[in-house]
C-alpha positions as CSV (number, residue, x, y, z in Angstrom):
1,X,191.8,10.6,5.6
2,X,188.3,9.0,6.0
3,X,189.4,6.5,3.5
4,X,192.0,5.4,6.2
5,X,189.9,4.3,8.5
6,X,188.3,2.0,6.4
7,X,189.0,-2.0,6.0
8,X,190.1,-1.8,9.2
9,X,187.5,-3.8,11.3
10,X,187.9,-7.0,11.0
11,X,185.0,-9.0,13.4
12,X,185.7,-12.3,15.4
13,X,183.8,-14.0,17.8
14,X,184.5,-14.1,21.4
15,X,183.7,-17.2,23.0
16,X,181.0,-16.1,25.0
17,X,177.9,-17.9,25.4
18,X,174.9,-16.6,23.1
19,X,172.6,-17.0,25.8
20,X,174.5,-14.6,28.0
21,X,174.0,-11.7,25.3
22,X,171.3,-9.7,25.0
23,X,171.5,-8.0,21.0
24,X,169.8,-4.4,21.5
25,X,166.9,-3.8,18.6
26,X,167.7,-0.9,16.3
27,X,166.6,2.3,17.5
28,X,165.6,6.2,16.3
29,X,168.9,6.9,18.3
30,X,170.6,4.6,17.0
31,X,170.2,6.5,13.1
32,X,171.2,9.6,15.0
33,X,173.9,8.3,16.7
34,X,175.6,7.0,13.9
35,X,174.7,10.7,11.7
36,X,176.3,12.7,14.6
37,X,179.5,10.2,14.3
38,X,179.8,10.7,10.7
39,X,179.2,14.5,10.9
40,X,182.1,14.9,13.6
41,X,184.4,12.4,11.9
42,X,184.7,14.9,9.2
43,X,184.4,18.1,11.1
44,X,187.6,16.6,12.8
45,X,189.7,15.2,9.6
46,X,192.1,18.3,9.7
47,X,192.8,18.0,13.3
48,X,192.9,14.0,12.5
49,X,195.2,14.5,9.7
50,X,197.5,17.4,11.3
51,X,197.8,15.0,14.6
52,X,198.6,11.6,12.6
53,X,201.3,13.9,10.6
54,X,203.1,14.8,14.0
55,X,202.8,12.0,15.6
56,X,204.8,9.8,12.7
57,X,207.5,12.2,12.5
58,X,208.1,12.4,16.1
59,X,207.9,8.6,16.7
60,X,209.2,7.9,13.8
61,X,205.8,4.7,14.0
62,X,203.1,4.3,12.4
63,X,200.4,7.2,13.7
64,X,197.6,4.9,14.4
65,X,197.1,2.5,16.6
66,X,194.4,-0.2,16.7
67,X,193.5,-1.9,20.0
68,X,191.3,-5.4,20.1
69,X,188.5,-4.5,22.1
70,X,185.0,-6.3,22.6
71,X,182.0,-5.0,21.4
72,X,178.6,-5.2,21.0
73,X,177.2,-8.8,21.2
74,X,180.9,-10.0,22.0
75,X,182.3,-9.5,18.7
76,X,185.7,-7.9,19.0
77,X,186.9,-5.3,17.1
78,X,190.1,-3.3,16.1
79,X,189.6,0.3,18.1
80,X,191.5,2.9,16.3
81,X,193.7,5.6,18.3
82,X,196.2,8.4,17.5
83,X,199.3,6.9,18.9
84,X,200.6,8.3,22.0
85,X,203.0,6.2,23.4
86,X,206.8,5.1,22.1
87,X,210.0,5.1,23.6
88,X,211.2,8.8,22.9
89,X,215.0,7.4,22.2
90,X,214.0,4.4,20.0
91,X,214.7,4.5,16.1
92,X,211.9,2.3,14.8
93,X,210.1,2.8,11.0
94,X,207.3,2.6,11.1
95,X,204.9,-0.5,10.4
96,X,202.8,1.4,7.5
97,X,199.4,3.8,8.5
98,X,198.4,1.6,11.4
99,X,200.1,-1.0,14.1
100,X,197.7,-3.3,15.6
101,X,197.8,-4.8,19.2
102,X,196.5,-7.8,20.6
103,X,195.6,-8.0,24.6
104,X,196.7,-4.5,25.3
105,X,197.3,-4.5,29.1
106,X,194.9,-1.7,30.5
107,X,196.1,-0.5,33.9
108,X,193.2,-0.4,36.4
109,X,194.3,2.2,38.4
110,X,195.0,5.6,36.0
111,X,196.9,8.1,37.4
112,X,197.0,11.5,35.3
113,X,200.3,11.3,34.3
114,X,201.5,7.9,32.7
115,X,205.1,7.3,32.5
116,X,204.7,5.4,29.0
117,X,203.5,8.6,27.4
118,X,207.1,10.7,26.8
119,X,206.3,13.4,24.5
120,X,204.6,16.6,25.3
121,X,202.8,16.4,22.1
122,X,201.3,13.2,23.0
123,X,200.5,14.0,26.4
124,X,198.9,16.9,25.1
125,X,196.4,14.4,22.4
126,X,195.5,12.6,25.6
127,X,195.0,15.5,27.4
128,X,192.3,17.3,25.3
129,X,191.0,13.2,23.8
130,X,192.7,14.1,20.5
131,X,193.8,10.6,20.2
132,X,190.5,9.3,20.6
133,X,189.0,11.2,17.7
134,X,189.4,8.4,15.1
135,X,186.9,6.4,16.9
136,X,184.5,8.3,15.2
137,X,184.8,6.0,12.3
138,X,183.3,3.6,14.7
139,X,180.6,5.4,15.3
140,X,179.5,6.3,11.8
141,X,179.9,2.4,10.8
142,X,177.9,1.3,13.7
143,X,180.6,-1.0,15.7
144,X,180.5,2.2,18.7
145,X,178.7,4.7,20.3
146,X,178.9,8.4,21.0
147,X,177.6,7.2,24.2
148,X,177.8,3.8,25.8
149,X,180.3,1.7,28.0
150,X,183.6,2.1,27.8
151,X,185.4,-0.5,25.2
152,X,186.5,-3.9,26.9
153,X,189.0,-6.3,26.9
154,X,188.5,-10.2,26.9
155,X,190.3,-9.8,29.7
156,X,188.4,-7.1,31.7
157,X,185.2,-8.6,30.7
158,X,186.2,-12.3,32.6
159,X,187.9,-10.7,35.8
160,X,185.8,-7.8,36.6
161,X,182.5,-8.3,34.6
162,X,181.4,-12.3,35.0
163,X,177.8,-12.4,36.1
164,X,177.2,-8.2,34.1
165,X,179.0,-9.4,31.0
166,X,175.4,-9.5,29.3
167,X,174.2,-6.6,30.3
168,X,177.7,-4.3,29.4
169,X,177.9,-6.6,26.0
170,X,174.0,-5.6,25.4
171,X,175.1,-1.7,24.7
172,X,177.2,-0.6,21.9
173,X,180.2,0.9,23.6
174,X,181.1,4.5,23.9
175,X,183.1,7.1,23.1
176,X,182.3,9.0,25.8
177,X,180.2,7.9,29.4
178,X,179.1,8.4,32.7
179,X,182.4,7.9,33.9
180,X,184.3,10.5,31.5
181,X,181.9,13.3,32.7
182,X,182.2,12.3,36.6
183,X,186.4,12.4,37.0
184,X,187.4,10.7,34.0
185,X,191.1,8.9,35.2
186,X,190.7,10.0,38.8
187,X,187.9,7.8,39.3
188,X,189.5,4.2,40.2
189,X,188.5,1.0,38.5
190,X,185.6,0.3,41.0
191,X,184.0,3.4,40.4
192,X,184.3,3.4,36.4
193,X,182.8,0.0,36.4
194,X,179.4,1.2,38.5
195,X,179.3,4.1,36.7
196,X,178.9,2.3,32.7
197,X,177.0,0.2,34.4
198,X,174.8,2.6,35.5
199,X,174.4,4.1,32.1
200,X,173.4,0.2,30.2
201,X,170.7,-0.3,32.8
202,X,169.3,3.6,32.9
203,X,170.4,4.3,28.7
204,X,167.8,7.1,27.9
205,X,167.5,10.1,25.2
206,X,167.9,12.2,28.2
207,X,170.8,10.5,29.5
208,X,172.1,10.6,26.0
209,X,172.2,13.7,25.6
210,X,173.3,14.9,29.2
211,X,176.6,13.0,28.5
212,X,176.9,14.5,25.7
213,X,176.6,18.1,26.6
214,X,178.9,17.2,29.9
215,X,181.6,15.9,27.6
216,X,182.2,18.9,26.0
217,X,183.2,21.1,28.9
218,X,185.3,18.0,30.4
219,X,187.3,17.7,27.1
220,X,188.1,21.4,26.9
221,X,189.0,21.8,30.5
222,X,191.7,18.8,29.9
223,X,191.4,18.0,33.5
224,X,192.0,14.2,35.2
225,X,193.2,12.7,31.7
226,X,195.8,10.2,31.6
């Protein structure tokens, strides 16, 4: 399953001014960061594999999904998620292992039930963040964080971000924030932003690792996801 993951990230430049981006010097956490991905990208392969396996044979789609998202320095990237949305009464094939999706629209305001997500099985992936378990390739290759911002559109990043784009494009983005700990989709747009802002300008060990032991609990409880 690991092998699926691979050849999958294929980098292109944003046009966003160099000068504007900030490229963060490799770090001791950084080398951990990326050994904790890897470690948990195979812990989860089963539960990876066992998901992808019901999710094509209930949607009848390809499992995966990859989503162009910005990253660190600008350069965009193709996130990877179990998919969770298709029409329950469509009878598509699927497009092969993975479909990928420009400009996915990303609705600002996230209620906990969203009316594009028509299976219980899927609703129950997004529920417990099983779908977002094969961004842990991303970790392991570098491209993402277990902590950090939350992944970007080109989109997002012009509208909301302007005069911060440097400072959120600075951080590798995360798998899990501030923002996941504190509310996760009951917190509106507003408050999501301040919040992974927060994190890039206070990123510590400490912080790190506080997110980290938060998100645990807040996965398991399955509470305010969308």
């Amino acid at each position: 399953m690991i092998s699926v993951f691979m050849g999958m990230f294929y980098p292109q430049r944003l046009a966003i001014p160099a000068s504007r981006v900030e490229a963060a010097k490799p770090l001791p956490l950084e080398v951990v960061d990326r050994m904790l991905g890897a470690a948990t990208l195979v812990a989860s392969v089963p539960v990876i594999a066992a998901s992808a396996l019901a999710v094509s044979a209930l949607s009848r789609r390809s499992p995966f999904i990859a989503i162009e998202r910005v990253g660190q320095s600008g350069r965009s990237f193709w996130m990877l998620k179990l998919r969770t949305m298709w029409d329950s009464k469509a009878n598509a094939s699927g497009s092969g292992l993975c479909e990928y999706i420009r400009e996915a629209w990303v609705p600002e305001e996230k209620g906990t039930s969203d009316p594009r997500v028509t299976s219980v099985f899927a609703r129950f992936c997004r529920r417990f963040s099983i779908d977002e378990l094969p961004q842990l390739w991303h970790v392991a290759s570098g491209e993402m964080s277990m902590v950090g911002p939350r992944p970007l559109t080109a989109q997002e990043i012009s509208k909301h971000y302007q005069r911060a784009a440097h400072e959120m494009l600075s951080a590798r983005p995360g798998l899990t924030g501030l923002w996941q700990v504190r509310g996760r989709n009951s917190l509106s747009y507003r408050q999501r932003r301040k919040l992974d802002l927060h994190l890039v300008r206070n990123f510590s060990w400490r912080l790190y690792l506080f997110i980290l032991w938060r998100t645990i609990p807040s996965v398991f409880a399955g509470r305010n996801a969308g």
